[in-house]
C-alpha positions as CSV (number, residue, x, y, z in Angstrom):
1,X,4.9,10.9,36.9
2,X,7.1,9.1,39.4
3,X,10.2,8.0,38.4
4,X,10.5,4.4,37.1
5,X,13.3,2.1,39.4
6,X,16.0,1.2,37.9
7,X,15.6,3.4,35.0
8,X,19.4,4.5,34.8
9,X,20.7,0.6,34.1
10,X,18.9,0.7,30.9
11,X,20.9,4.1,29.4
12,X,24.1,3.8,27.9
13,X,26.6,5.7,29.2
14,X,27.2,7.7,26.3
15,X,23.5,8.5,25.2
16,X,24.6,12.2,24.7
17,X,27.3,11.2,22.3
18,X,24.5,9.0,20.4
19,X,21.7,12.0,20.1
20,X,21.8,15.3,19.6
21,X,20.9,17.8,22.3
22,X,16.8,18.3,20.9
23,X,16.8,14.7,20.9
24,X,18.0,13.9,24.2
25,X,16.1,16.6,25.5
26,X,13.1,14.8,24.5
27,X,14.2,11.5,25.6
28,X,14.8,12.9,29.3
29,X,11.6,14.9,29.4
30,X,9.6,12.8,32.1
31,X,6.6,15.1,32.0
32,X,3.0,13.7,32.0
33,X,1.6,15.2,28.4
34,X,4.8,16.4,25.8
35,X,4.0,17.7,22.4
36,X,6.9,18.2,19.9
37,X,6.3,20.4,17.0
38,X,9.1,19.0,14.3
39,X,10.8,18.8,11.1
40,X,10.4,16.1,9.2
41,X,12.8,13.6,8.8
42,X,15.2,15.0,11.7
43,X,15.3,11.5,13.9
44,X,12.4,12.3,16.2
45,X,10.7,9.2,15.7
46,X,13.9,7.3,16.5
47,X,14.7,9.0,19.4
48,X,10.9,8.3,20.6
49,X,11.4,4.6,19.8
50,X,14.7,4.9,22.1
51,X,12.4,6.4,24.6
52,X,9.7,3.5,24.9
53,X,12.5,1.0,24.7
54,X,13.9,2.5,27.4
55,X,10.7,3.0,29.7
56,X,9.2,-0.7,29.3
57,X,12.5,-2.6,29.7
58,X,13.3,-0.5,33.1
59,X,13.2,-3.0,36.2
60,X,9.2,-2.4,38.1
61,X,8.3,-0.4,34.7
62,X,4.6,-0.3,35.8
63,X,2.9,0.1,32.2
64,X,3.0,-0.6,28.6
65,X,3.4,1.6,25.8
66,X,0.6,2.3,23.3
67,X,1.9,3.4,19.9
68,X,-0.6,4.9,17.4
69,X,1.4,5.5,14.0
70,X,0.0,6.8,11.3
71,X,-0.1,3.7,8.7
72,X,0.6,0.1,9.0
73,X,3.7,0.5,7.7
74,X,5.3,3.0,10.3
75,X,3.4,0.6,13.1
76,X,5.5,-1.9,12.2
77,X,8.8,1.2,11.4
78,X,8.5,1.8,15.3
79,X,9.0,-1.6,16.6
80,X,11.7,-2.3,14.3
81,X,13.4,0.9,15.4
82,X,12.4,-0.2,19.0
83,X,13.7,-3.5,18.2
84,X,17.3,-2.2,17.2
85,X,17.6,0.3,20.3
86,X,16.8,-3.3,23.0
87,X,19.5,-5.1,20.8
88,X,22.2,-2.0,21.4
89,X,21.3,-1.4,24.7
90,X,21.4,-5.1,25.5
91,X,17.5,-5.6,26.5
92,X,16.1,-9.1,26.3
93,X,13.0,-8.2,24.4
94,X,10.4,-11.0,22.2
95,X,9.1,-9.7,19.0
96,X,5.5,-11.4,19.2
97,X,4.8,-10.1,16.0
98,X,1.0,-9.2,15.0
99,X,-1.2,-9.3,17.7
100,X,-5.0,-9.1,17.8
101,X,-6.1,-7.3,20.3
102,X,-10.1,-7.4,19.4
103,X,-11.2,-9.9,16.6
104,X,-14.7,-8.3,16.0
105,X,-13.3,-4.9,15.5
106,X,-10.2,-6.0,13.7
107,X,-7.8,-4.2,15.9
108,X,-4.6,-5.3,16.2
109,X,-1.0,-4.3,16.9
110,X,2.9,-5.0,16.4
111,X,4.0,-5.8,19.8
112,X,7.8,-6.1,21.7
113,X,7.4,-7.8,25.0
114,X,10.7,-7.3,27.6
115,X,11.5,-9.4,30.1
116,X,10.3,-6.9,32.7
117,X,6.9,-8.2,31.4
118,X,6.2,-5.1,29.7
119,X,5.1,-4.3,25.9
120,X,5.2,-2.0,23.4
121,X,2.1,-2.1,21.1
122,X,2.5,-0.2,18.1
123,X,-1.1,0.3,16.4
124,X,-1.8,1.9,13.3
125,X,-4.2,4.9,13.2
126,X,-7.9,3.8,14.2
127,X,-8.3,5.7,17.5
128,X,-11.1,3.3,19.1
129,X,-8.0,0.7,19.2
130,X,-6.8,3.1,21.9
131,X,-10.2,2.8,23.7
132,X,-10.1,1.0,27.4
133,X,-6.1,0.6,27.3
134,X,-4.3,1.8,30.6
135,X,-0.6,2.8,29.7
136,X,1.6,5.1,28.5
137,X,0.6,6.6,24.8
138,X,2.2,7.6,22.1
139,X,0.4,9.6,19.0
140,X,2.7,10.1,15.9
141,X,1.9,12.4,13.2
142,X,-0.9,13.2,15.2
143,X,-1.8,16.1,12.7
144,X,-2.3,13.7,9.7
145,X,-4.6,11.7,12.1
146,X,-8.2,12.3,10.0
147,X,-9.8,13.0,13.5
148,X,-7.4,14.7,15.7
149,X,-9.4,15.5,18.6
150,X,-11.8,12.2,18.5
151,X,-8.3,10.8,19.0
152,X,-7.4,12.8,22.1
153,X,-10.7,12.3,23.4
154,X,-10.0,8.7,23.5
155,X,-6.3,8.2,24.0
156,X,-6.1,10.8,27.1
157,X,-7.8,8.8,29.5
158,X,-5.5,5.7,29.5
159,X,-3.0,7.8,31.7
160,X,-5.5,8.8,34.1
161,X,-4.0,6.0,36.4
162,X,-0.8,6.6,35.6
163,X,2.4,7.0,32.6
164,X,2.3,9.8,30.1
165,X,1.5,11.0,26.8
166,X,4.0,12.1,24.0
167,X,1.9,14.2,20.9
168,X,4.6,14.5,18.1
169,X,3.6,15.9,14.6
170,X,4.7,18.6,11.9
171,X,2.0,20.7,11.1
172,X,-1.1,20.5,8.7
173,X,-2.9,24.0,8.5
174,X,-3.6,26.5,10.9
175,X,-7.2,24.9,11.9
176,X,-6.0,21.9,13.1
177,X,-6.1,20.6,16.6
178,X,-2.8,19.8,16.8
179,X,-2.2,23.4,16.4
180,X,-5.0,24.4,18.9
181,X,-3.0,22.7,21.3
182,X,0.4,24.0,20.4
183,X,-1.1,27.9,20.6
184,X,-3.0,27.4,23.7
185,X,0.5,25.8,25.9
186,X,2.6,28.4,24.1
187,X,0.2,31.9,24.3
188,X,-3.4,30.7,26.3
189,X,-2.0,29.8,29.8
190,X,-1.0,26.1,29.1
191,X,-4.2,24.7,31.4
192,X,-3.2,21.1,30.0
193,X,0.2,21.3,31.5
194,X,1.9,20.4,28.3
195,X,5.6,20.1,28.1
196,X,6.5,21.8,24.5
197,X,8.9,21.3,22.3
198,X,9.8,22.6,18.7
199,X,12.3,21.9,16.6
200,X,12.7,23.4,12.7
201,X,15.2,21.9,10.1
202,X,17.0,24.9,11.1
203,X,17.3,24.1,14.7
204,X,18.2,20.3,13.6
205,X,21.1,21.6,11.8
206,X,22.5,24.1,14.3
207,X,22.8,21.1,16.4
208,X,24.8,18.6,14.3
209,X,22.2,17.1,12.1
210,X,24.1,17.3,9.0
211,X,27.2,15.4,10.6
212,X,24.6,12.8,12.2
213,X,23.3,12.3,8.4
214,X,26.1,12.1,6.3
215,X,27.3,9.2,8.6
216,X,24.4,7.3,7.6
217,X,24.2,8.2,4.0
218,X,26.9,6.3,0.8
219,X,29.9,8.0,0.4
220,X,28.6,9.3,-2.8
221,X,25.3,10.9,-1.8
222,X,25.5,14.7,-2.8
223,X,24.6,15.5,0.4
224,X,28.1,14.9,2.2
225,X,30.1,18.0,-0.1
226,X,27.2,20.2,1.2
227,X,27.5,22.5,4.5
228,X,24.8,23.2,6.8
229,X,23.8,26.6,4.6
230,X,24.1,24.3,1.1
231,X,22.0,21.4,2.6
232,X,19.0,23.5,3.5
233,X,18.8,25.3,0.2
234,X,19.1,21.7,-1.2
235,X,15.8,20.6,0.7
236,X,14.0,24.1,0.5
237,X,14.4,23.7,-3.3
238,X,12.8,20.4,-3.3
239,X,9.5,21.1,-1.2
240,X,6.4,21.1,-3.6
241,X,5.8,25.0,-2.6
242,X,7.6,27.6,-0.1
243,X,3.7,27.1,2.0
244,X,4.8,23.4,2.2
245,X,8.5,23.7,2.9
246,X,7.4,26.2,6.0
247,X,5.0,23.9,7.2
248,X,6.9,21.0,6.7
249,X,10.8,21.7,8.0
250,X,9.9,25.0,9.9
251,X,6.9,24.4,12.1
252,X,4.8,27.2,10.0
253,X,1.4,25.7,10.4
254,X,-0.3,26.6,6.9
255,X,-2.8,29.4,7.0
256,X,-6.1,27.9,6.4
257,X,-8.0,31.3,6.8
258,X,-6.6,32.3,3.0
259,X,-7.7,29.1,1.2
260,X,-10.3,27.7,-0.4
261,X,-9.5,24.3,1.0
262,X,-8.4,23.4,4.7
263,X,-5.0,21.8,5.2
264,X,-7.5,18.9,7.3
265,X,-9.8,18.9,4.7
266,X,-7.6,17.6,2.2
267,X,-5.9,15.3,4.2
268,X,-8.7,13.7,5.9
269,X,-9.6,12.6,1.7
270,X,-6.3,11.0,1.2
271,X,-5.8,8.0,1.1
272,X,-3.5,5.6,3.7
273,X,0.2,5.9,3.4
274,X,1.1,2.7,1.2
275,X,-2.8,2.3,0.1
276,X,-2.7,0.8,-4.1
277,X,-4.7,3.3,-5.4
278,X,-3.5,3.7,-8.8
279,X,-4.9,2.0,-11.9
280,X,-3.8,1.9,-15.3
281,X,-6.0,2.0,-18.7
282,X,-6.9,-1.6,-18.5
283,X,-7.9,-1.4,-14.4
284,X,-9.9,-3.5,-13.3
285,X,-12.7,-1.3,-12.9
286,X,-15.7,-2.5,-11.2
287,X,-18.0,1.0,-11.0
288,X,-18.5,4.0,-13.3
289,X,-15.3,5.9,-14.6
290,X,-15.2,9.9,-15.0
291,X,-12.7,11.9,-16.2
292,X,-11.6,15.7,-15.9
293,X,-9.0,17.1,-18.1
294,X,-7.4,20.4,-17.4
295,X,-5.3,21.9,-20.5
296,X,-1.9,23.5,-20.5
297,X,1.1,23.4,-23.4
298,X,3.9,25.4,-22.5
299,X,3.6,27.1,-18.9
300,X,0.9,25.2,-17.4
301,X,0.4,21.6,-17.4
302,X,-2.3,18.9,-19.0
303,X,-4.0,16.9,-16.3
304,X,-5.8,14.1,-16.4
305,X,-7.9,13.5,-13.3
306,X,-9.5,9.7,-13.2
307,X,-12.1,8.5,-11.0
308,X,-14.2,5.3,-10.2
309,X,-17.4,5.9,-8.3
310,X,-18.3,2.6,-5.9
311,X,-21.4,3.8,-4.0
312,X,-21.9,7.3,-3.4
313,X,-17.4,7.5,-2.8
314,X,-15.1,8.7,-5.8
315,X,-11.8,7.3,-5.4
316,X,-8.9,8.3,-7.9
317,X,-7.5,5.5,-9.8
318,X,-5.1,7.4,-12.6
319,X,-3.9,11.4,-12.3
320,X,-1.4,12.2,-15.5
321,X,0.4,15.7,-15.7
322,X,1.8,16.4,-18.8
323,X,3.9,19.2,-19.5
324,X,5.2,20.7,-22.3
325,X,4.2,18.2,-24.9
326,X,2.7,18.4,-28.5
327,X,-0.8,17.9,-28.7
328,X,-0.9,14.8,-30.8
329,X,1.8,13.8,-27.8
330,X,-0.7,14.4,-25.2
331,X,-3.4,12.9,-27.0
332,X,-1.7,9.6,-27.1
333,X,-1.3,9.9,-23.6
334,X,-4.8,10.4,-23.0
335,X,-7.0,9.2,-25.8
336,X,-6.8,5.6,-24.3
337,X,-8.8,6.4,-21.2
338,X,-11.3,8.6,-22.7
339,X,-12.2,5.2,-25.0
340,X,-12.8,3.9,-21.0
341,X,-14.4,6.3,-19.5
342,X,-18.6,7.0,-19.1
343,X,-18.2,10.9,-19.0
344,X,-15.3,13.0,-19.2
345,X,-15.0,16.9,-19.0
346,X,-12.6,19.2,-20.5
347,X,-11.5,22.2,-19.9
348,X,-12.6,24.2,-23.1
349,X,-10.9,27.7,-22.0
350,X,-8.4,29.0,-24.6
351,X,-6.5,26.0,-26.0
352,X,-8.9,23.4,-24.4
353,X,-11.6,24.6,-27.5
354,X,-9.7,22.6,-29.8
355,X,-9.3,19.5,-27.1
356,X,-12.9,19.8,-26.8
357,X,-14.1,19.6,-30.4
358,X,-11.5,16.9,-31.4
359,X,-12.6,14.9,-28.1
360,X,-16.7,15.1,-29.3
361,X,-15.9,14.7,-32.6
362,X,-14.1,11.0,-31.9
363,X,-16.0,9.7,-28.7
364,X,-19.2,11.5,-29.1
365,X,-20.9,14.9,-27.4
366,X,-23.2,12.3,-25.1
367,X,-19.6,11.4,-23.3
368,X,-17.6,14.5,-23.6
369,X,-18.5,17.7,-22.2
370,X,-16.2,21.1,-23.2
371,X,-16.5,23.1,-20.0
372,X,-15.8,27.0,-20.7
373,X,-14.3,28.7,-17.4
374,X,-16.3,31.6,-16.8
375,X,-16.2,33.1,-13.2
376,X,-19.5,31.6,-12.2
377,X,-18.4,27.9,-13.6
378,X,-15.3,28.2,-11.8
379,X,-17.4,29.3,-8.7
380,X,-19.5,26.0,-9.0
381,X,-16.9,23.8,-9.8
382,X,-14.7,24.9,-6.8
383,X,-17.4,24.6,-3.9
384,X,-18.6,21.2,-5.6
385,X,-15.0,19.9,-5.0
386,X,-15.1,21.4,-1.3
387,X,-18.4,19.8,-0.7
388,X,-17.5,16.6,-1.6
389,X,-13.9,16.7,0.7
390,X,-16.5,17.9,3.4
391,X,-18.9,15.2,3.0
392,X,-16.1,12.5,2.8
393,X,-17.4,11.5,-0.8
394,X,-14.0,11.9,-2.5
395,X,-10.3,9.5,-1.7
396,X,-7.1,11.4,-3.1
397,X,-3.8,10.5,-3.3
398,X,-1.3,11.2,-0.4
399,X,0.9,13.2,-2.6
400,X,2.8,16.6,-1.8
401,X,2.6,17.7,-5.1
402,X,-1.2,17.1,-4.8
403,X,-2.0,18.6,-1.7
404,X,0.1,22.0,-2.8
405,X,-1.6,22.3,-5.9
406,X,-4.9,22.1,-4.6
407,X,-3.9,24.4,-1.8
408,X,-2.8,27.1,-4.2
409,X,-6.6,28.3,-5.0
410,X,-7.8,31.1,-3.0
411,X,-11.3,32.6,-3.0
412,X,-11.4,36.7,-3.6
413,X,-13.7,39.0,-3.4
414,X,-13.3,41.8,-6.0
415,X,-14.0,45.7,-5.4
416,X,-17.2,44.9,-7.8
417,X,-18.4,42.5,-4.8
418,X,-17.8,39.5,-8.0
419,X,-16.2,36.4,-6.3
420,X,-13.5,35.2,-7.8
421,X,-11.0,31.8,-7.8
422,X,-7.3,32.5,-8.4
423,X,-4.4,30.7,-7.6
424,X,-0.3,31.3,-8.1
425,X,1.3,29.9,-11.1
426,X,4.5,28.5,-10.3
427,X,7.0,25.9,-12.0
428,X,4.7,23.3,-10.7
429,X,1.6,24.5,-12.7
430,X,-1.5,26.9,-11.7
431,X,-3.8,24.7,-9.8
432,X,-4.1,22.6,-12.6
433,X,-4.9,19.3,-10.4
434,X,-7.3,21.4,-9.0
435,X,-9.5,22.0,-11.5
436,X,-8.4,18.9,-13.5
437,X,-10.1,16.6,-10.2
438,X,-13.3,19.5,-10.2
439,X,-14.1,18.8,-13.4
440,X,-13.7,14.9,-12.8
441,X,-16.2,15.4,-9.8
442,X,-18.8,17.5,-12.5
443,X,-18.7,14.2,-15.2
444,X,-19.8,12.6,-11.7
445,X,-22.3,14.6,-11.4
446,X,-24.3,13.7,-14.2
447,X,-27.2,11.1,-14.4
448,X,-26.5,7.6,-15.2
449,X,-28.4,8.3,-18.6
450,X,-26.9,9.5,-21.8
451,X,-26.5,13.6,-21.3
452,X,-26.7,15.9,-24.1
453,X,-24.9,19.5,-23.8
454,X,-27.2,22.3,-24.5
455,X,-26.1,26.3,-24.1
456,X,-28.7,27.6,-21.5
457,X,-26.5,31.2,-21.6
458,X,-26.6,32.6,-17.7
459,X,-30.1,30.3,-16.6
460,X,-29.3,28.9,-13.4
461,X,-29.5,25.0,-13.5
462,X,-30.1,22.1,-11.1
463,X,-26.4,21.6,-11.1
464,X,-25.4,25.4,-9.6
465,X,-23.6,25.5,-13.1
466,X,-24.9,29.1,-14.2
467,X,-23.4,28.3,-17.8
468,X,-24.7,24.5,-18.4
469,X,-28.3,22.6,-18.0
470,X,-28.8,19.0,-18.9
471,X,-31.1,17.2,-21.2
C-alpha cells in the first residue's frame, strides 16, 4: 500500500510513550491484509481506532475507512474512541451521527468525516453493508461474526483498488475461519500475504499493561495492590472455565473436534450483544411457552430453561440457576412459570422423581412430562439440541457462563461400542444448562394438542426418544 502524504503531521510526537510496544506495532503496520489474534480487553480496539483516525485525517488520504463491529453498540464504541483520538491529536473531524447508507436494506452507519474529506463509517455486523464500498476495512471480532467467511467474501474486494484490511478477533473454536486463516499465514505458506499478529494477556502484561490499567482504574479498585503474576491469577480465576480463559486471554482457539457442539455453532444462536431477551413471569408472551428443568441440590444446580416459540424459532426469554437451595425454596422460584407455561419437562433422574410427581400432581400430567435420563434419552435429547443450533431454529443468550456450560458435553464412544454423553462437573455445575435448554427444546417438540405420557419401554418412537411415545 503506498504510503499516505503527510501521514507523519498527524502522529504525536510521543505515540510510543502513549502505547505499548504490541500496540504500536499494530498501529505502524502499513501492510495490505493484518490479522491480530488477541486478548480480550488489552486496548486493541483503541489502538485500531487511533489507527483509522490517523489514516483518514492524513493530508491526500485517498479512502475512507469501513468499520464492521460486532453490535450496534461497539459501532457507535469505535467512533467515540475515534472521536477522542481527533480531539487529542488536534484533528478537525464532524461527527455526522447515523447515516443511512441504503434505506431499502436498512443499512446504516456511525460516521466521522475530517476535513481532509475523508470518513470513518463504523457499521454494525450485517456483511452485505460492506457490499460495493471501496476503502479501507476494518472487521472486529470477526470470529463472533455468525458468517465469517460470507463476510470475507464480501469485504475483501473493496481494497482491490486500493487501502487495506485489518481482521482482529480472539478466538471461538478451532473450526472457525478466523482460525483457518490464522493456521494457514502461520504453518500453510501464507498465500494471502497476511501480516500476523498475536498477543495473549500474558504478552499484554510483559509489556506494561498492568501499569497502563491501573492508571485508568479508582484508586480503590483491587486491581492496583496486585503485580503482574497476582493480576493474571485474578482474571484466570474469573473465566467461566480454564477452555474459556485459554481461548479468551491466551489465543487457544477451543478444540471443536472433542465437543458435541461447535464453538460457531453456539455463537451463531446467540443473540446480539445488548439484544432484550429476557422476560419475567408476567412477559408479554405472544407465542407458545416451554419449559425444561434440570435438577441439582447440593453439587449441581436447578435450571430452568424458558422458551417462546414465534414461528418455527425458539427464543429464550427466562434461564434461572439455582444452587444449593431447599426444595420448597426452589419451588417458589419456579412454580410461578410452570402455572405459564403449555409444556414443561423435567428432569426425573434421581432427585428430579420427586420434582416430577409434585409438578403432575399440581399442574397436571397433560403439561408436565418427568423425563428419566437413560443413555438413549440423553442421546436423543443432545442431537435434538444440535439440530436445532444447526438449523438456526433456536436464539440463546450471549452469556459466558452459557456458552461453557453447553461446551462441557462431549460425545464418547465406550469399549462396548454404546455412545455415551458426559461432561465435567465443576463449581459451575455439570452441563446443567445443557440439558436444562434440551429438555425445553423436547416440550417444543410436542403437538399443539393435549399429550399424554405413556411408558413404551425401549419401542422406538416418532420423536427418536427410545424411552417415550406420545398419545
Amino acid at each position: 500500500m503506498a504510503k499516505m502524504k503527510g501521514r507523519a503531521k498527524c502522529i504525536p510526537k510521543d505515540r510510543d510513550a502513549v502505547f505499548l510496544p504490541f500496540q504500536s506495532a499494530w498501529i505502524r503496520d502499513d501492510s495490505r491484509i493484518k490479522l491480530m489474534e488477541k486478548s480480550r480487553q488489552i486496548g486493541i480496539s483503541w489502538a485500531t481506532a487511533y489507527g483509522a483516525a490517523e489514516r483518514a485525517a492524513a493530508q491526500g488520504a485517498r479512502y475512507d475507512e469501513w468499520v464492521r463491529s460486532r453490535d450496534d453498540i461497539q459501532a457507535r464504541l469505535f467512533i467515540e474512541d475515534c472521536k477522542l483520538w481527533s480531539g487529542i491529536m488536534g484533528l478537525a473531524a464532524r461527527d455526522l451521527g447515523e447515516v443511512v447508507l441504503d434505506a431499502e436494506k436498512k443499512h446504516s452507519a456511525y460516521v466521522l468525516q475530517f476535513a481532509s474529506g475523508r470518513r470513518i463509517h463504523s457499521m454494525s455486523s450485517n456483511p452485505d453493508a460492506q457490499a460495493g464500498k471501496r476503502g479501507s476495512r476494518i472487521l472486529d471480532e470477526f470470529a463472533l461474526h455468525k458468517d465469517q467467511r460470507k463476510l470475507w467474501a464480501i469485504a475483501y474486494p473493496g481494497i482491490t483498488w486500493g487501502g487495506a484490511m485489518e481482521v482482529v478477533s480472539t478466538h471461538r473454536g478451532s473450526h472457525s475461519f478466523f482460525n483457518s486463516l490464522v493456521r494457514e499465514a502461520r504453518f500453510g505458506g501464507n498465500p494471502k500475504k497476511i501480516s500476523l499478529h498475536r498477543v495473549t494477556l500474558q504478552d499484554a502484561l510483559e509489556q506494561g499493561f498492568l501499569w497502563k490499567l491501573q492508571q485508568a482504574l479508582p484508586a480503590d479498585a483491587e486491581q492496583q495492590a496486585m503485580d503482574e503474576a497476582q493480576y493474571f491469577d485474578y482474571v484466570k480465576a474469573g473465566a467461566a472455565d480454564a477452555e474459556s480463559f485459554d481461548q479468551e486471554y491466551m489465543c487457544i482457539p477451543a478444540d471443536d473436534d472433542a465437543k458435541f457442539l461447535e464453538y460457531g455453532l453456539i455463537t451463531a444462536c446467540e443473540y446480539l450483544g445488548g439484544t432484550p431477551w429476557q422476560r419475567d413471569v408476567r412477559g408479554p408472551f405472544t407465542g407458545r411457552v416451554y419449559a425444561g428443568i434440570d435438577i441439582g441440590r447440593k453439587k449441581d444446580l436447578t435450571v430452568l430453561w424458558v422458551v417462546e416459540q414465534l414461528g418455527d424459532v425458539l427464543y429464550t426469554r427466562h434461564v434461572e440457576c439455582l444452587e444449593r437451595m431447599r426444595k420448597s425454596e426452589q419451588e417458589r422460584v419456579i412454580w410461578p412459570w410452570l402455572e405459564v407455561c403449555d409444556r414443561v419437562c423435567i428432569d426425573a433422574t434421581g432427585l428430579g422423581i420427586g420434582w416430577a410427581d409434585d409438578a403432575q400432581d399440581r399442574f397436571g400430567a397433560h403439561r408436565v412430562e418427568g423425563v428419566n435420563f437413560s443413555a438413549q434419552v440423553k442421546e436423543a435429547l443432545a442431537y435434538a439440541l444440535r439440530g436445532a443450533m444447526e438449523d438456526r431454529k433456536l436464539r440463546i443468550p450471549e452469556d459466558a457462563q452459557i456458552r461453557a456450560d453447553l461446551r462441557k458435553v462431549q460425545k464418547v464412544t465406550t469399549s462396548a461400542g454404546n455412545i455415551r454423553f458426559v461432561a465435567e462437573s465443576d463449581a459451575a455445575g455439570h452441563a446443567d444448562r445443557f440439558w436444562a435448554l434440551a429438555l425445553a427444546l423436547h416440550a417444543a417438540a410436542s403437538p399443539t394438542a393435549p399429550i399424554e405420557f405413556i411408558s413404551s419401554g425401549p419401542r422406538e418412537s416418532a420423536s427418536g426418544l427410545g424411552d417415550f411415545i406420545y398419545g
